[in-house]
C-alpha positions in Angstrom: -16.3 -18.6 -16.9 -19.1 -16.9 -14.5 -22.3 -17.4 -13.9 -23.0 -14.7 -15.6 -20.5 -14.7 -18.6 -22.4 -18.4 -19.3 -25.6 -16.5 -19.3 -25.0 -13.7 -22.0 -23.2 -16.2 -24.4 -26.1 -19.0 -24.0 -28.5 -15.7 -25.0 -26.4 -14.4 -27.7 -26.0 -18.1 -29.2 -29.8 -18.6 -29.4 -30.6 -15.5 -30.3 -28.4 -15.7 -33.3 -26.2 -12.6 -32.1 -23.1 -14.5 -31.3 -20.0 -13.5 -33.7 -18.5 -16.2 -36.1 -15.7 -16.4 -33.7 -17.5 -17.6 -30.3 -20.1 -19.4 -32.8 -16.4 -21.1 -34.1 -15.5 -21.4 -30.3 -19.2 -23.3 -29.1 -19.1 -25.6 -32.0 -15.4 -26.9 -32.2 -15.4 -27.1 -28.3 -18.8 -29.8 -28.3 -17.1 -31.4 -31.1 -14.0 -32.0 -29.6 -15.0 -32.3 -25.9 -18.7 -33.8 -25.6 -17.8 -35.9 -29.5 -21.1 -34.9 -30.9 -21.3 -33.6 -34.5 -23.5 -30.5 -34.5 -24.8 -30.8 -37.8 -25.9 -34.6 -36.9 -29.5 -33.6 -36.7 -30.3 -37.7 -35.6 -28.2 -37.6 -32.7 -30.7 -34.8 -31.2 -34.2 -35.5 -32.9 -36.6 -32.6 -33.0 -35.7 -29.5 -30.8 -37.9 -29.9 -28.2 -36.1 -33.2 -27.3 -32.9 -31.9 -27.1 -33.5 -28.6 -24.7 -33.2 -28.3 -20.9 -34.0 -25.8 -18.2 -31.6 -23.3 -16.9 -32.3 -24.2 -13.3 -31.2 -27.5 -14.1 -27.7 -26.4 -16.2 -26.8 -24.1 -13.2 -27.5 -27.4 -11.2 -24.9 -29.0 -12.6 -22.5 -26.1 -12.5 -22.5 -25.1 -9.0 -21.9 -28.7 -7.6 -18.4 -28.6 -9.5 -17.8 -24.9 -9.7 -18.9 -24.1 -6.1 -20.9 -21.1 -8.1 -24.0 -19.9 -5.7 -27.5 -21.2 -6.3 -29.7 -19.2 -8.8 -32.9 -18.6 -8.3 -35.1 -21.0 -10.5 -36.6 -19.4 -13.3 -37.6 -21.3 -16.0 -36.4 -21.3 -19.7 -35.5 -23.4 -22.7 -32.1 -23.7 -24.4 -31.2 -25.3 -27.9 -29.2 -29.1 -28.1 -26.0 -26.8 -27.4 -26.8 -25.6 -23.7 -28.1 -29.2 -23.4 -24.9 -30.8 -24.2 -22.7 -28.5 -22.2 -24.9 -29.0 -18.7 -24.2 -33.2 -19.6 -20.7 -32.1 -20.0 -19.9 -31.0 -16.3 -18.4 -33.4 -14.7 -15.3 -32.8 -12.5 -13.6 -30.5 -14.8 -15.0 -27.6 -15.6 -14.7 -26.2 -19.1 -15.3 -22.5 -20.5 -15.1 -20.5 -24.2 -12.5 -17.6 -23.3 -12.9 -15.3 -26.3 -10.1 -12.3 -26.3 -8.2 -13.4 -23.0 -6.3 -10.2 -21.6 -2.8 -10.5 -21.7 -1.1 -10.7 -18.0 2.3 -8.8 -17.9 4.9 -10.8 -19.7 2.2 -13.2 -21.1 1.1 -14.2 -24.3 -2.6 -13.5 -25.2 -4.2 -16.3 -26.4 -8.0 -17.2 -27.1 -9.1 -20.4 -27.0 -10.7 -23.3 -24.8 -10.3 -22.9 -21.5 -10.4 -26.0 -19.1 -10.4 -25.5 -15.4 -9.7 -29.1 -12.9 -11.7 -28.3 -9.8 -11.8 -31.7 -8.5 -9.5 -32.9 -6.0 -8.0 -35.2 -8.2 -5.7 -35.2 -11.6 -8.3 -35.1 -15.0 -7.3 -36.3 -18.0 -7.9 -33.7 -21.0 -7.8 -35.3 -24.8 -6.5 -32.4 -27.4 -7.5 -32.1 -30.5 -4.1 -34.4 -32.1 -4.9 -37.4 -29.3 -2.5 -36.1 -27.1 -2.9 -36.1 -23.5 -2.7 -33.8 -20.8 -3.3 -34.6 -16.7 -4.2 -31.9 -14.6 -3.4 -31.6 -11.7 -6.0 -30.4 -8.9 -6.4 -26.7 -9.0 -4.7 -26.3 -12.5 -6.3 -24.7 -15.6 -5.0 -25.2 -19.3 -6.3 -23.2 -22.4 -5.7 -24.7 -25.9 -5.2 -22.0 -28.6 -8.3 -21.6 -31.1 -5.7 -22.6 -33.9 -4.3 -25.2 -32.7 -2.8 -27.7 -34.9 -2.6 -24.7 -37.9 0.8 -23.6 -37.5 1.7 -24.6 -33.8 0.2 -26.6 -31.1 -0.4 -23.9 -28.6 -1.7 -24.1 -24.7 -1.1 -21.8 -22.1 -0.8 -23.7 -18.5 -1.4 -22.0 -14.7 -0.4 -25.0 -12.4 1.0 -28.3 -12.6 0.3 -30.7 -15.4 1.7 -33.4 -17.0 1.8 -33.9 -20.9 2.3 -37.1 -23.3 2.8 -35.4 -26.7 1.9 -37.0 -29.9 5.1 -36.4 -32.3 4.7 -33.8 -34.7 7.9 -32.8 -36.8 6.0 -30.7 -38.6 3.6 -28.4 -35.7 5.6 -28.2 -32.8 4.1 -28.2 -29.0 4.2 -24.6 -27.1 3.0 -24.6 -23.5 3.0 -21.5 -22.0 3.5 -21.3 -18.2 3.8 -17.6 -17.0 6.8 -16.4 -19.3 8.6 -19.5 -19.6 7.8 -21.8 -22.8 8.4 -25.5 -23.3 8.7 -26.3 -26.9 8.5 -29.9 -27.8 8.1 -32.4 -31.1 6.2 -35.2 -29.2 7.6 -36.2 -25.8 6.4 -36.5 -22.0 7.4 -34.1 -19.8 6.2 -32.5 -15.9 5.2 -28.8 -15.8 4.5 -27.7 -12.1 5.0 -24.1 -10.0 7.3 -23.9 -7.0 6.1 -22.5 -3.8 4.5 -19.1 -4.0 4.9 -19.1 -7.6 8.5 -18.1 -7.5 10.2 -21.1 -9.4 8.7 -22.8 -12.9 9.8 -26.0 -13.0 10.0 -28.6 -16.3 11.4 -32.2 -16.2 11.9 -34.5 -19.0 10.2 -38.4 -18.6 10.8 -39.4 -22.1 12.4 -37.4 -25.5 13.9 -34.0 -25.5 12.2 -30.4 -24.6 13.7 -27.1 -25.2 12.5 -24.4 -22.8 13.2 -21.0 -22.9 12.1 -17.2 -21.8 9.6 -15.2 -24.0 10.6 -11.8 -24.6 7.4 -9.3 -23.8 6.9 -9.1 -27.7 6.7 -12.8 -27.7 9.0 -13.2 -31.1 12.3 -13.7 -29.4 14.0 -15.9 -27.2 16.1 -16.4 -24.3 17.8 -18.3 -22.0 17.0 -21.3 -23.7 18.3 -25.1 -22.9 17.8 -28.4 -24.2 16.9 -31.1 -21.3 16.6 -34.9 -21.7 15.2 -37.4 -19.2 15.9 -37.7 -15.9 17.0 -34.0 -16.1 15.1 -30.4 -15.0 15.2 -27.0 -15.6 14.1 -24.4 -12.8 13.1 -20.9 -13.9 13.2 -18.2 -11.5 10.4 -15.7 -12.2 12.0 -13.0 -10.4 15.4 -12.9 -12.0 14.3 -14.2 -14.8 17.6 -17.1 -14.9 16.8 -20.8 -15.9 19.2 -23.6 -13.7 19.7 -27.2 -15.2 19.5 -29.7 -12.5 18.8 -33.8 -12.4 15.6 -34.5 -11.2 14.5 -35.3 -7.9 14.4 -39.1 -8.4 15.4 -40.1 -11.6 14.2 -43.3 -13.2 15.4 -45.8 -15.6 15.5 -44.7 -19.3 17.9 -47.4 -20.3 17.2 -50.9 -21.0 14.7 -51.9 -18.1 16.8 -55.0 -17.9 19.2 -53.1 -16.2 17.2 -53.1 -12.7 18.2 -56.8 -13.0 22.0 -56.4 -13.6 22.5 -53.9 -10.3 23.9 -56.8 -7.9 28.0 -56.4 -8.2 30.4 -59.1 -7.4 34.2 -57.0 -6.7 33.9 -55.2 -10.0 36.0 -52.0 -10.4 33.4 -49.1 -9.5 34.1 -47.2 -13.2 32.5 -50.3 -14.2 29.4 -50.0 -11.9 29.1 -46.4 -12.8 29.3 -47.6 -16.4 25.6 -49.5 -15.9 24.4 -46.7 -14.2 25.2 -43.9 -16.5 23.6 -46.4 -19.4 20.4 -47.0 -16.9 19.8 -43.6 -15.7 21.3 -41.8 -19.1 23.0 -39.1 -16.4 27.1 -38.0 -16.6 28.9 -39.4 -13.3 32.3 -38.0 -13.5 35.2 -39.5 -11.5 37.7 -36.4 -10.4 40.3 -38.9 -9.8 40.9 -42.1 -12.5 42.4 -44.2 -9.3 38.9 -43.7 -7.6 37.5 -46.1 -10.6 40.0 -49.3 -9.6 38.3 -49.8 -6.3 36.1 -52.6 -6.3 32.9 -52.8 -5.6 30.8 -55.4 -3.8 26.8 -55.4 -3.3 23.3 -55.6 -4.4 21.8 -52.0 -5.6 18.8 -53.6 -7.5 15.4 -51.8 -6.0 17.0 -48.5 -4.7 16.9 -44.9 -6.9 20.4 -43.6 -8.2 21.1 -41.5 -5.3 21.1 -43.8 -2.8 22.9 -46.5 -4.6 25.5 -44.0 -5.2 25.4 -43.2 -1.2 26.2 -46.8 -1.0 29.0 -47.3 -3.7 30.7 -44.4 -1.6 29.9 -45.5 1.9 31.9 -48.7 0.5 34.9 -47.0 -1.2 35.2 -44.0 1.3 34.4 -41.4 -1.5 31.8 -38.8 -2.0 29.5 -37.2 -4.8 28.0 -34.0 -5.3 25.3 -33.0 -8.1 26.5 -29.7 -10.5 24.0 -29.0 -13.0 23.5 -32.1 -14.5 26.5 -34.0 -14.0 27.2 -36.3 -11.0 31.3 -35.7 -9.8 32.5 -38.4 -7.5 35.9 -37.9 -5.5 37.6 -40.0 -2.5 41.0 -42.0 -2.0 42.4 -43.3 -4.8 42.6 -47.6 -4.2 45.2 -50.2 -4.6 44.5 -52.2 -8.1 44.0 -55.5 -7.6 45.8 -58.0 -9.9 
């Protein structure tokens, strides 16, 4: 919000010319975000007590918003502006009331909540769950949230710890490309010059797919599970399963502890690491799983204890979608 979009709003609200729907939007936003009750009259005492100067509001503002200085004029606000000036602290957060729809986005009014710092924030929605922003991202959470749907609309990269919901499912929005989620962690970020979208799964199961411009239908949807990505193209409009960059154990974490092999076949050391990593390895040939394997793997991500395990057995591995295939020389079994 500008300067000057915070200036007409702080003049409507006192004057009493504000419509229901920003008065809605002022009042649920302190609630949620400063946790004062508005209609807690001891929390503020009399009136007086509670106002502040603009010059001192704008203060605030421009040392996290980089907005320029404002002359100093003085005036009074009610317990509202007050609140919102002690609010500003490396996030900066703003009423968007009829947000104009961006082609092949869906319109949404709500809070919006900008991270201008130069480190992640952590944002608290309405149903305790969590959101970190990362620096430069934005996130707006629909007016009705937790009515129907939990709705946000995300521009950068964020991370999100969803508290499960079987009934109101999560939505985040990100360009034209939804995730929708029951309660579950997952990444959202942007690839380089906004080209790529892409989501990966920490913990439970998302379903992302493409909105249709009336924002109804669906398509290209897949279901993705820990450890494993999907990356939307923006241009083509196509979304590509992958694994993750580095995935991490979803298994037993036990299983860190169990990675040291003693000449055990290596379809039984790709046994513990499908169970660890919860990712398909594939063996093209059976013979490939009688070689044994000797070594200590504890302390190293899957792909390079796979580049071991092939360095050992003369084989190789290659990622397709989200399946690992392995191939070499088959190996004498050992009686």
């Amino acid at each position: 919000m500008t300067n000057g979009e915070f200036e007409r709003l702080s003049e409507r609200y006192n004057n009493g010319k504000c419509t229901p729907e920003e008065i809605a939007f002022i009042e649920t936003w302190v609630e949620l975000n400063c946790g004062v009750d508005q209609h807690d009259a001891t929390i503020f005492g009399s009136e007086a007590d509670a106002t502040i100067t603009e010059t001192e509001i704008w203060q605030n503002i421009q040392i996290f918003s980089g907005l320029k200085p404002k002359p100093k004029k003085k005036s009074k606000r009610n317990w509202l502006i007050s609140t919102v000036a002690a609010a500003v602290t490396l996030i900066v957060i703003s009423v968007v009331i009829g947000l104009r729809e961006q082609p092949g986005e869906l319109p949404l009014a709500g809070l919006e909540t900008y991270n201008t710092s130069l480190s992640e924030q952590r944002i608290i929605l309405p149903d305790s769950s969590i959101v970190i922003l990362s620096e430069g991202a934005s996130i707006i959470t629909d007016e009705n949230y937790g009515e129907h749907n939990r709705t946000v609309r995300l521009t950068g990269e964020a991370f999100f710890d969803i508290k499960r919901n079987p009934n109101k499912p999560f939505l985040v929005y990100s360009g034209e490309l939804v995730t929708e989620v029951l309660g579950t962690s997952f990444h959202v970020k942007p690839g380089l010059d906004n080209k790529a979208i892409e989501v990966s799964v920490v913990t439970g199961k998302v379903s992302v797919y493409v909105s249709e411009k009336d924002h109804t239908q669906r398509k290209s949807g897949v279901i993705i599970i820990p450890n494993q990505k999907v990356v939307f193209n923006t241009k083509l409009k196509t979304i590509r399963q992958d694994i993750v960059d580095e995935p991490k154990i979803v298994g037993n974490k036990a299983l860190n502890s169990v990675f040291n092999f003693d000449a055990i076949p290596v379809s039984e050391v790709l046994d513990v690491l499908r169970q660890a990593y919860g990712i398909d390895i594939v063996l093209s040939k059976s013979g490939i799983g009688d070689c044994r394997f000797t070594g200590d793997l504890s302390g190293f991500e899957l792909f390079r204890q796979l580049d071991y395990i092939c360095d050992v057995i003369d084989a190789e591995y290659e990622v397709r979608g989200t399946t690992i295939f392995m191939t070499g020389n088959e190996c004498q079994t050992l009686h």
